[in-house]
C-alpha positions as CSV (number, residue, x, y, z in Angstrom):
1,X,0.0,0.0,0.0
2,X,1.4,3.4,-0.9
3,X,1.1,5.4,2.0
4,X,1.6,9.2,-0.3
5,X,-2.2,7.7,-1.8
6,X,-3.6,7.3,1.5
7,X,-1.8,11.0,2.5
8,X,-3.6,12.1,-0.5
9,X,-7.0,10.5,0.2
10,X,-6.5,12.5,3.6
11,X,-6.6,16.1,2.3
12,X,-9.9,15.8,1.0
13,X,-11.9,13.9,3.7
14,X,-15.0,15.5,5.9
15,X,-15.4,16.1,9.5
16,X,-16.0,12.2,9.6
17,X,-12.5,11.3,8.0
18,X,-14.4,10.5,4.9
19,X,-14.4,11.8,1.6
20,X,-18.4,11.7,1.4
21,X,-21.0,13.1,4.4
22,X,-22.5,10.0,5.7
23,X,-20.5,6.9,6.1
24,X,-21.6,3.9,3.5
25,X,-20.6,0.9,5.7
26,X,-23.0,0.9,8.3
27,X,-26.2,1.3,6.3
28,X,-24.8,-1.8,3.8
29,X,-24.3,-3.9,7.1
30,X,-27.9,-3.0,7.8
31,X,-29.1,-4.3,4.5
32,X,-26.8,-7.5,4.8
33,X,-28.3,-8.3,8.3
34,X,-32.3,-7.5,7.2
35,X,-31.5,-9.4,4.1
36,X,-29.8,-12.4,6.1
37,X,-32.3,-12.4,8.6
38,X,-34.9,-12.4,6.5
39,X,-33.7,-15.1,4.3
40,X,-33.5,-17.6,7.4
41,X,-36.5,-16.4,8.7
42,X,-39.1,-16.9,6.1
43,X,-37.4,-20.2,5.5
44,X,-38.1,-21.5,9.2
45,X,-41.7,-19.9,8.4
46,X,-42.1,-22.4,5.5
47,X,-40.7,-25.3,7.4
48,X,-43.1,-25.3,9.8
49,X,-45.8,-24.3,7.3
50,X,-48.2,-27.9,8.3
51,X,-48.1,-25.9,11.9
52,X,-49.3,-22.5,10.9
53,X,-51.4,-23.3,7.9
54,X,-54.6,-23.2,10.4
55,X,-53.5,-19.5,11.6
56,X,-53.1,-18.5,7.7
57,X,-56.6,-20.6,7.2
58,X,-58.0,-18.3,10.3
59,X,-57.0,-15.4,9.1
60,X,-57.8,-15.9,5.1
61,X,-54.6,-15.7,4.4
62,X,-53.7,-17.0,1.0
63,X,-50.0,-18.0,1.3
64,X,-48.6,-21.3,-0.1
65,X,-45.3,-23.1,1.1
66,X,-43.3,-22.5,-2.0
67,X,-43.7,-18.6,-1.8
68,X,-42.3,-18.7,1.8
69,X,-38.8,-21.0,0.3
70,X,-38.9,-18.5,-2.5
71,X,-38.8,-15.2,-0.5
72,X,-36.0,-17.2,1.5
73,X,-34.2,-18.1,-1.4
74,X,-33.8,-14.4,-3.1
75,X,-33.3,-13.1,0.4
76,X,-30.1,-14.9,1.1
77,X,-29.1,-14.6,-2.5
78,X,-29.4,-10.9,-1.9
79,X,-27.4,-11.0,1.6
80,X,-24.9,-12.6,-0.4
81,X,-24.5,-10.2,-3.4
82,X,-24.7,-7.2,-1.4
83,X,-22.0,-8.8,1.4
84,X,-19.1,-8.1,-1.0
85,X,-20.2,-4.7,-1.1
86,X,-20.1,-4.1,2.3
87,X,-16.8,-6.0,2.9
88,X,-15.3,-3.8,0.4
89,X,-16.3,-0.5,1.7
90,X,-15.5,-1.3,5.2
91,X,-12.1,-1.9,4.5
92,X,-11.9,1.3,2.7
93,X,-13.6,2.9,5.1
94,X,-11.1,1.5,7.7
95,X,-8.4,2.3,5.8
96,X,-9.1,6.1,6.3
97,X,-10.2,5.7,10.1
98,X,-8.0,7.5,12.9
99,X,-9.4,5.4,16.1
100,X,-8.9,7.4,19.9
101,X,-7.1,5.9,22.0
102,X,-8.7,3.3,25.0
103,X,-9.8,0.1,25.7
104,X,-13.7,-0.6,24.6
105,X,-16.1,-2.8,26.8
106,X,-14.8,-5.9,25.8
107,X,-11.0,-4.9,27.1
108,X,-9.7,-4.5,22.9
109,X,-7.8,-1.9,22.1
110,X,-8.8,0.4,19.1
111,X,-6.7,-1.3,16.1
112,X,-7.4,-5.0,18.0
113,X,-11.1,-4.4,17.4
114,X,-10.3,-3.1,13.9
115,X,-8.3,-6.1,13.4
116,X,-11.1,-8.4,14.8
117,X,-13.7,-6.9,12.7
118,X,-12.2,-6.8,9.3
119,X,-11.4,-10.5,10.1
120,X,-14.4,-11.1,11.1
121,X,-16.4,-9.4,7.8
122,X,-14.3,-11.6,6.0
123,X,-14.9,-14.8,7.9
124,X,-18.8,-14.0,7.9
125,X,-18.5,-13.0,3.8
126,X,-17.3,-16.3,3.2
127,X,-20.0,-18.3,5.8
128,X,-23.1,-16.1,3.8
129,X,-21.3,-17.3,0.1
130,X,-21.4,-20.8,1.7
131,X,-24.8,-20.7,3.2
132,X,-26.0,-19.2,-0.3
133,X,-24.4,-21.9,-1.9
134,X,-25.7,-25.0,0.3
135,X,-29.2,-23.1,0.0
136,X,-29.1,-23.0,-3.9
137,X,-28.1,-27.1,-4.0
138,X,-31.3,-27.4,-1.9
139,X,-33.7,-25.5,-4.2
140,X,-32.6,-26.7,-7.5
141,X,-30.5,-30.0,-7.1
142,X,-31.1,-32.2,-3.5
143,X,-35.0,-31.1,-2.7
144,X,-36.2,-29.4,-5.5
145,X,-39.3,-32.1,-5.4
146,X,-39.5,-32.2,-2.0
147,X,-41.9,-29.8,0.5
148,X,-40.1,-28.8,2.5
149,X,-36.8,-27.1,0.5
150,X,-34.8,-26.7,3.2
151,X,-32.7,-28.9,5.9
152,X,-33.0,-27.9,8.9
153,X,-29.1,-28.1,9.9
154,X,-29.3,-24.9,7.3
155,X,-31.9,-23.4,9.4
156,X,-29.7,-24.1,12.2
157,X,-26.7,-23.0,11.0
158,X,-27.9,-19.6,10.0
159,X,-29.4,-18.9,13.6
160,X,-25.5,-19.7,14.6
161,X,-24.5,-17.4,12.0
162,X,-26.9,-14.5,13.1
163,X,-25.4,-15.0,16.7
164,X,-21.8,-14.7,15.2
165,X,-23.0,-11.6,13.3
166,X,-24.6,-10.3,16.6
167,X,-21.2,-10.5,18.3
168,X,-19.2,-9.0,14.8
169,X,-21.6,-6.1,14.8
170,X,-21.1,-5.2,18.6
171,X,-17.1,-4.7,17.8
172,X,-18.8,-2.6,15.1
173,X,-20.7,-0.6,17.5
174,X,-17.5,-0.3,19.5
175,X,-15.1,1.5,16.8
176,X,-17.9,4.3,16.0
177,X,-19.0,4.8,19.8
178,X,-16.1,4.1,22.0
179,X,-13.2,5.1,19.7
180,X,-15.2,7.6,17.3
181,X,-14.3,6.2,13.8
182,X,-15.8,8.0,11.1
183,X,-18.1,9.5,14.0
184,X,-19.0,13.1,12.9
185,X,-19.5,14.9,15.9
186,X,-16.8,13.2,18.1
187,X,-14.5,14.2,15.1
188,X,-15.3,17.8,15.9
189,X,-15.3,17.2,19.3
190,X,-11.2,16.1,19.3
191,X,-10.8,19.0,17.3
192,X,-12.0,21.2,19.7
193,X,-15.3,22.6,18.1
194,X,-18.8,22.9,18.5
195,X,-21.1,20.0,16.8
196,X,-24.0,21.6,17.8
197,X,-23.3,25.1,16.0
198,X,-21.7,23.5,13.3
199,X,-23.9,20.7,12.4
200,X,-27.2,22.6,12.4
């Protein structure tokens, strides 16, 4: 990496340490989770379809198994596509952050919890691919005939998965509150200004 690029990158960045107002990261982590979450949870929804087909019946609702597997299907298949995205940007975002100094909740240092959670984008990148993967072998190759469409170690699996992300997002949480990276107002703050006067 050439560091007279980065000292470039520098001279043109917001009070955020960004070259753009709002940072991009966080709302593409957003869509990764809803998408992920989703994905898993209309799929548990048509597993136990035989279960909640008197509810639907109850209600007139007019829902069929399938439509619940498909909604699951295009969800993780989203989560998946727009992961890269999100991987990306966050390590160009971290590229450009200047973490304060301190330990945060869980006793990590600033660049420890960066370390952890650009390892961990990765490691959770490759576990949506995978689950995307094992997911599209059960709609069109293993259970395409069958009712159910999905195992239920792959239902499993993605609550595990949602737990991990639960734990990846917190060291998240932990660069932009504890050690204000790309955090508008405690950027202002270090330098001694007024966010209230200046963001209004």
């Amino acid at each position: 990496m050439n560091p007279e690029v980065i000292d470039q990158l520098k001279t043109h960045l917001g009070a955020n340490g960004l070259p753009y107002t709002i940072p991009i990261h966080p709302n593409l982590v957003h869509l990764t989770l809803g998408l992920f979450i989703l994905g898993i949870a209309f799929d548990i929804v048509g597993s136990l379809f035989s279960v909640q087909k008197p509810i639907f019946k109850h209600f007139a609702i007019t829902a069929t198994r399938s439509n619940f597997f498909d909604v699951g299907w295009y969800n993780i298949l989203g989560s998946a596509i727009i992961t890269f995205f999100t991987v990306a940007v966050g390590f160009y975002e971290m590229m450009l952050a200047e973490p304060s100094t301190g330990k945060s909740a869980w006793g990590l240092q600033a660049m420890e919890t960066m370390l952890w959670h650009g390892v961990g984008g990765v490691l959770l990148l490759a576990l949506i691919v995978g689950m995307t993967i094992w997911r599209g072998f059960q709609r069109y190759v293993w259970r395409k005939d069958d009712g159910q469409q999905v195992q239920w170690s792959y239902l499993l699996s993605g609550l595990f998965i949602m737990l991990l992300m639960y734990m990846h997002g917190t060291l998240g949480a932990h660069l932009a509150a504890e050690f204000g990276v790309h955090n508008t107002a405690d950027m202002l703050l270090r330098l001694g200004k007024n966010p209230n006067v200046l963001l209004n």
